[in-house]
KERO-756058 format. One record per atom (N, C-alpha, C): residue number from 1; residue in one letter; x, y, z. Coordinates in steps of 0.05 Angstrom, whole numbers. Last residue first. Layout:
REC  nr rest      X      Y      Z
REC NUM    A      X      Y      Z
...
END
This chain:
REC  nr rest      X      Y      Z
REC  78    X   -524   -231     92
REC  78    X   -492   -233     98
REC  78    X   -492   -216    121
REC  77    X   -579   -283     85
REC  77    X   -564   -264     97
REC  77    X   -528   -265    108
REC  76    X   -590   -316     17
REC  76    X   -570   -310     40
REC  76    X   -573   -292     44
REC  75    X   -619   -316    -27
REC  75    X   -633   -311     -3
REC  75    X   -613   -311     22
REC  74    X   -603   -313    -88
REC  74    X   -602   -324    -65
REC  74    X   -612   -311    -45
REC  73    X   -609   -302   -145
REC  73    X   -643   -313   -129
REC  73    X   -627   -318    -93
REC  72    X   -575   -280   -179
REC  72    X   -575   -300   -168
REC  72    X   -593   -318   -151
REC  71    X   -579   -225   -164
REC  71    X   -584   -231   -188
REC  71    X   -593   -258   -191
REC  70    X   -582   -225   -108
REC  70    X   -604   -221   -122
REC  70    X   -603   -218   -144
REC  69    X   -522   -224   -113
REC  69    X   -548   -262    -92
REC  69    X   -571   -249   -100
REC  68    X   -506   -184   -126
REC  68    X   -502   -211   -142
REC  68    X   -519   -224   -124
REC  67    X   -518   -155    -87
REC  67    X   -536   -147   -125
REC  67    X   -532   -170   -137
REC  66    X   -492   -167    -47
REC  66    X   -520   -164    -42
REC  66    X   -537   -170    -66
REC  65    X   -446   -154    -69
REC  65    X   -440   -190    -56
REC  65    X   -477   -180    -63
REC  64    X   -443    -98    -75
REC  64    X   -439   -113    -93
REC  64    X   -446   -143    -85
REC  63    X   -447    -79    -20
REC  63    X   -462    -75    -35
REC  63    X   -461    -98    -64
REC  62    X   -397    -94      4
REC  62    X   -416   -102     10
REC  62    X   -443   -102     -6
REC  61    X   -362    -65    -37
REC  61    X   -362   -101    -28
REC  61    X   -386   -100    -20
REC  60    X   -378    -23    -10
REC  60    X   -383    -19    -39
REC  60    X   -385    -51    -47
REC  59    X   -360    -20     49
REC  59    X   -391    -16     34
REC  59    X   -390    -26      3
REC  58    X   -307    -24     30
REC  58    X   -318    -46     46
REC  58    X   -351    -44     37
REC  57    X   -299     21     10
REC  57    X   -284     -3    -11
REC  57    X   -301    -25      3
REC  56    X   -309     58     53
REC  56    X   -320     62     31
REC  56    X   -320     36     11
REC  55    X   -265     40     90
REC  55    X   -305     41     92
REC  55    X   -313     43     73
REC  54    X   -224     57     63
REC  54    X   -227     28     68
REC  54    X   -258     23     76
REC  53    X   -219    111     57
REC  53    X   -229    103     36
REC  53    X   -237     69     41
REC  52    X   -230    121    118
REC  52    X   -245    136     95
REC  52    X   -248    119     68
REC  51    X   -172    108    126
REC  51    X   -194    102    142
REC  51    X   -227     96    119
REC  50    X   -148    132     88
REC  50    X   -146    110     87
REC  50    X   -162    102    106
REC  49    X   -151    200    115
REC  49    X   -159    189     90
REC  49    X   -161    160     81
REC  48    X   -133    186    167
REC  48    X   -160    191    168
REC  48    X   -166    187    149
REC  47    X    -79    177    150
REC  47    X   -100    161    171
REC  47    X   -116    164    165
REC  46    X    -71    231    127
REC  46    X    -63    205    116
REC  46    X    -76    181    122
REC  45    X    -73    271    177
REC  45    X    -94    269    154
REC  45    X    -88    246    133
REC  44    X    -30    249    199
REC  44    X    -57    251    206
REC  44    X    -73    239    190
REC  43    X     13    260    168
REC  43    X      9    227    174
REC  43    X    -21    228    185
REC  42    X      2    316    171
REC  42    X      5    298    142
REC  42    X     -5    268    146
REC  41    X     22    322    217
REC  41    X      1    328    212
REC  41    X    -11    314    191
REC  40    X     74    301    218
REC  40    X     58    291    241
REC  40    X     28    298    227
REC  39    X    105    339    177
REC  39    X    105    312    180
REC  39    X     70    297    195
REC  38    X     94    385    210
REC  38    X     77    382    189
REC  38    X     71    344    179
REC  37    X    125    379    257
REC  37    X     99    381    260
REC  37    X     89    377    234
REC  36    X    180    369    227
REC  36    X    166    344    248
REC  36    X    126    346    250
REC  35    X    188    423    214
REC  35    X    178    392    191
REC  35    X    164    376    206
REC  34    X    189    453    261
REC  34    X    171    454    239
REC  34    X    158    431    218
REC  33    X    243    425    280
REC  33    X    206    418    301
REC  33    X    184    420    267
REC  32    X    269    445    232
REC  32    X    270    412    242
REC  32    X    237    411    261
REC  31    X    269    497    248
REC  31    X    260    483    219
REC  31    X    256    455    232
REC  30    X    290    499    296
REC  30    X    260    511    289
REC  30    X    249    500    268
REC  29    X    346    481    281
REC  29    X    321    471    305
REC  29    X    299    471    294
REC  28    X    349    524    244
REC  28    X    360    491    250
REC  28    X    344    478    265
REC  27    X    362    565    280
REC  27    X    348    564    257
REC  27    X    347    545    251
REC  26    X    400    546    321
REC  26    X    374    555    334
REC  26    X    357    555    305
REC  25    X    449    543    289
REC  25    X    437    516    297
REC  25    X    406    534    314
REC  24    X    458    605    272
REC  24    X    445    583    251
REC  24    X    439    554    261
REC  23    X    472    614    323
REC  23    X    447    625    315
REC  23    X    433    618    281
REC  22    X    519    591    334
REC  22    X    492    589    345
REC  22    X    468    604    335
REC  21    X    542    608    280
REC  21    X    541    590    295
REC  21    X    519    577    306
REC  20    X    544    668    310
REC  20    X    527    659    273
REC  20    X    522    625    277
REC  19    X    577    659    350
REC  19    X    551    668    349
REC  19    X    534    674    326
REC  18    X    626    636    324
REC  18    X    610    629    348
REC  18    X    584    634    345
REC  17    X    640    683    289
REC  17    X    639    657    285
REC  17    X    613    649    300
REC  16    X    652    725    341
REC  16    X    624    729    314
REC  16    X    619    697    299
REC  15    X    696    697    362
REC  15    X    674    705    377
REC  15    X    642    705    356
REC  14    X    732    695    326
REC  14    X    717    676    329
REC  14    X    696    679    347
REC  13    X    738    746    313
REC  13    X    732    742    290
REC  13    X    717    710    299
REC  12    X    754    771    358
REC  12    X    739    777    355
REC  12    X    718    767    329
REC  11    X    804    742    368
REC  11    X    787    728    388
REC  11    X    761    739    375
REC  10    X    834    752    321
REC  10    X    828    728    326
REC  10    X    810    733    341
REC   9    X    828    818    331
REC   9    X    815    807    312
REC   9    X    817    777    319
REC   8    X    862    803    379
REC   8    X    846    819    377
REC   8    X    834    811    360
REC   7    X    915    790    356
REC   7    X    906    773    380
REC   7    X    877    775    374
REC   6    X    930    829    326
REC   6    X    912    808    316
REC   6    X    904    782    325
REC   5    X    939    861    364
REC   5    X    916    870    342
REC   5    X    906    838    326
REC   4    X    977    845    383
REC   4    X    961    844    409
REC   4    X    938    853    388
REC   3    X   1018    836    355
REC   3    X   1010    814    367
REC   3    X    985    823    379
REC   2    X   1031    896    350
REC   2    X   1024    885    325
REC   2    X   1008    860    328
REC   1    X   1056    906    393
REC   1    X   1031    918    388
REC   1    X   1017    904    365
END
């Protein structure tokens, strides 16, 4: 009788194991997609900001090359 209780508890103690188990790799998951998406999002808006600032750095060149050939008297079109 004694064998068959803690037969018992064994199966019952790995059974609950098991299923904390699985149910901390399902939490696991969820986090993991979660980062991925923010990740993904981040990189977005990352793009879009370096997009943004490289127009900006380019106009500003551009602008500048223009003030110097008219400091300069030049008449080049750039």
């Amino acid at each position: 009788m004694k064998k068959s209780i803690i037969l018992i508890l064994a199966v019952s103690f790995s059974l609950s194991f098991y299923s904390c188990r699985e149910a901390t790799q399902e939490k696991t998951e969820d986090a993991v997609k979660a980062i991925g998406k923010d990740i993904e999002s981040g990189a977005k808006d990352a793009g879009e900001k370096i997009k943004k600032g490289t127009k900006k750095v380019k106009e500003e060149i551009h602008e500048e090359i223009h003030e110097t050939d008219d400091m300069n008297h030049d008449n080049h079109d750039h």
